[in-house]
Each structure stands twice: as structure tokens, then as C-alpha cells.
C-alpha positions in Angstrom: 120.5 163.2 119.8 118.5 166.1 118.3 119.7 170.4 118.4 117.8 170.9 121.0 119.4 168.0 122.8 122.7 169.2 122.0 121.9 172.0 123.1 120.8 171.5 126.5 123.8 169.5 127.2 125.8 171.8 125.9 124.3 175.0 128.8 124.6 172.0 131.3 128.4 171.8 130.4 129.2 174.8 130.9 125.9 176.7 133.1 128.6 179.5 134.5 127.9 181.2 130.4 124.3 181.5 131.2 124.9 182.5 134.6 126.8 185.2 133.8 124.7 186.3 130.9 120.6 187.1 132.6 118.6 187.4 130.1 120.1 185.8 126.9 118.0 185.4 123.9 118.2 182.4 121.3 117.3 182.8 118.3 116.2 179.4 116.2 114.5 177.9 114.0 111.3 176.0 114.0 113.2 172.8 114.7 113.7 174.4 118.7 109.9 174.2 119.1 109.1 172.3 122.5 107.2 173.0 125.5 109.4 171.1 127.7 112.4 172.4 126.2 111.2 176.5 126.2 110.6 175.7 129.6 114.0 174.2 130.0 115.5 177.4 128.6 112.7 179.8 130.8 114.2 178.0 133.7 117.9 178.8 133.0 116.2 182.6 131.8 116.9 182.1 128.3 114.4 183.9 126.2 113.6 181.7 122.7 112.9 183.4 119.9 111.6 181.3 116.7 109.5 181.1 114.2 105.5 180.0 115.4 104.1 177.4 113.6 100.5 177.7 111.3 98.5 176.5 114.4 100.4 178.7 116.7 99.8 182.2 117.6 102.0 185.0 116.2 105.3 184.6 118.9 107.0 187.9 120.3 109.6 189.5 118.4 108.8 187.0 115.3 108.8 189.8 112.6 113.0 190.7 113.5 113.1 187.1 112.3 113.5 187.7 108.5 116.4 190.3 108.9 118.3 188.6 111.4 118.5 185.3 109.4 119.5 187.0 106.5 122.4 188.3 108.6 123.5 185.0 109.6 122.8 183.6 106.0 125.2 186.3 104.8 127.9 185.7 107.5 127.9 181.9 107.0 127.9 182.5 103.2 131.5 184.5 103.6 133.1 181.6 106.2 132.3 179.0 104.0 132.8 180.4 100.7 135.2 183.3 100.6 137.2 182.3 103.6 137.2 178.2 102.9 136.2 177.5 106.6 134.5 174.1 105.0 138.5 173.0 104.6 140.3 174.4 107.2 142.7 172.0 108.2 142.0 172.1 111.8 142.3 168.4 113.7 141.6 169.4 117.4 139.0 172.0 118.7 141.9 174.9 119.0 143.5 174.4 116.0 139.9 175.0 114.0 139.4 177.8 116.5 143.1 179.6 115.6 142.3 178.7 111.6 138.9 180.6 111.8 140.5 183.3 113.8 142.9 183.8 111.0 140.8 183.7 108.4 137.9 186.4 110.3 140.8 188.9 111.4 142.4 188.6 107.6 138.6 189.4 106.1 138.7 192.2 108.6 142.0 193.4 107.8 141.0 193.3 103.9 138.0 195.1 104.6 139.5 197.9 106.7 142.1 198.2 103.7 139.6 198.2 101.2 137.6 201.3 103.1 140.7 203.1 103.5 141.7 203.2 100.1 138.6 203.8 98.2 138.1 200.3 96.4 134.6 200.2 95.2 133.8 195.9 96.7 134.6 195.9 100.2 134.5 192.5 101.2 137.0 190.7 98.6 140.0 189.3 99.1 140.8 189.0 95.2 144.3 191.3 96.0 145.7 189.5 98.7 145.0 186.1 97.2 148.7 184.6 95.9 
């Protein structure tokens, strides 16, 4: 099964997200490219955005691309470095869900800290590791 079968099961599972969501945008990578499955997601008005291939024309919206991937690159770079999320000790769905939350809410907590008392890095945890 390949992401964008995954992912198709996965709005089929649960459709009432979409439903209540018009006019969601997905943002992915080259690996999304399909006619059948853009039309798929046109269907269920999902709006893909991606990268086009050479052959293809320039696609709408293509050149937010670059700073919205280095957004997620960042974010991804925090949960599985800083925060660990790569070993989080979670064996069912909710307890990986409560671990994550933990771990988000304590980065947030250390940031707002941080901010409130002048300490020139932001995002580190260094003090509250014991």
C-alpha cells in the first residue's frame, strides 16, 4: 500500500473530518502526484498542493512550497530530536498520543518561561533537564 493509498483510506475512515472541513488543502510532496488520486481528493473538495514535476506546468500556490516545508522540517527536527518522540514509550495509539502531548505542552511551557524571563535561546530545554 503506497501514501497516497494510505491516505485515501484513511479520509474514507473517517469522511465526517473532510465533511466538516470544505475546502481543505494538502500539502505534499511529489510522491502524491496522480490524476486519479487529485481527482479523488477534487471529489471529496480537497485542494492538493505539491510540487509539479519537470514536464509539468508550474502548479498553483507551488512557490509557498519552499517555506512551508521548511516549517515542517523544523517542527519534525524538535519532536524527534529535542523532545525524543522517536522513543516514546507509547504501546497503544493513546498512550503515544498522551506522551507527545506531554512532551509539546512541556516545549511550550519552556518556551513561554524562557520569553518571560529574558533567556537569550528560546526553544531549549537544557534547565529543566534532570
Amino acid at each position: 500500500m503506497d501514501e497516497r493509498e494510505v491516505l485515501q483510506a484513511m479520509l474514507d475512515l473517517d469522511a465526517g473530518l473532510v465533511a466538516v472541513r470544505p475546502g481543505l488543502l494538502l500539502i505534499a510532496d511529489k510522491g502524491f502526484a496522480s490524476k486519479e488520486f487529485e481527482n479523488d481528493l477534487a471529489m471529496r473538495e480537497i485542494e492538493l498542493l505539491r510540487p509539479s514535476f519537470k514536464r509539468e506546468k508550474k502548479r498553483r500556490g507551488e512557490g509557498l512550497l519552499k517555506s512551508v516545508r521548511q516549517l515542517i522540517e523544523s517542527a519534525n527536527d524538535t519532536l524527534k530530536g529535542q523532545l525524543d518522540l522517536e522513543q516514546h514509550g507509547g504501546r497503544t495509539a493513546e498512550g503515544v498520543a498522551v506522551r507527545v502531548a506531554q512532551r509539546v505542552l512541556a516545549l511550550a511551557a519552556a518556551i513561554w518561561r524562557n520569553h518571560k524571563t529574558g533567556q537569550p535561546v528560546m526553544r531549549s530545554l537544557i534547565a529543566f533537564d534532570h
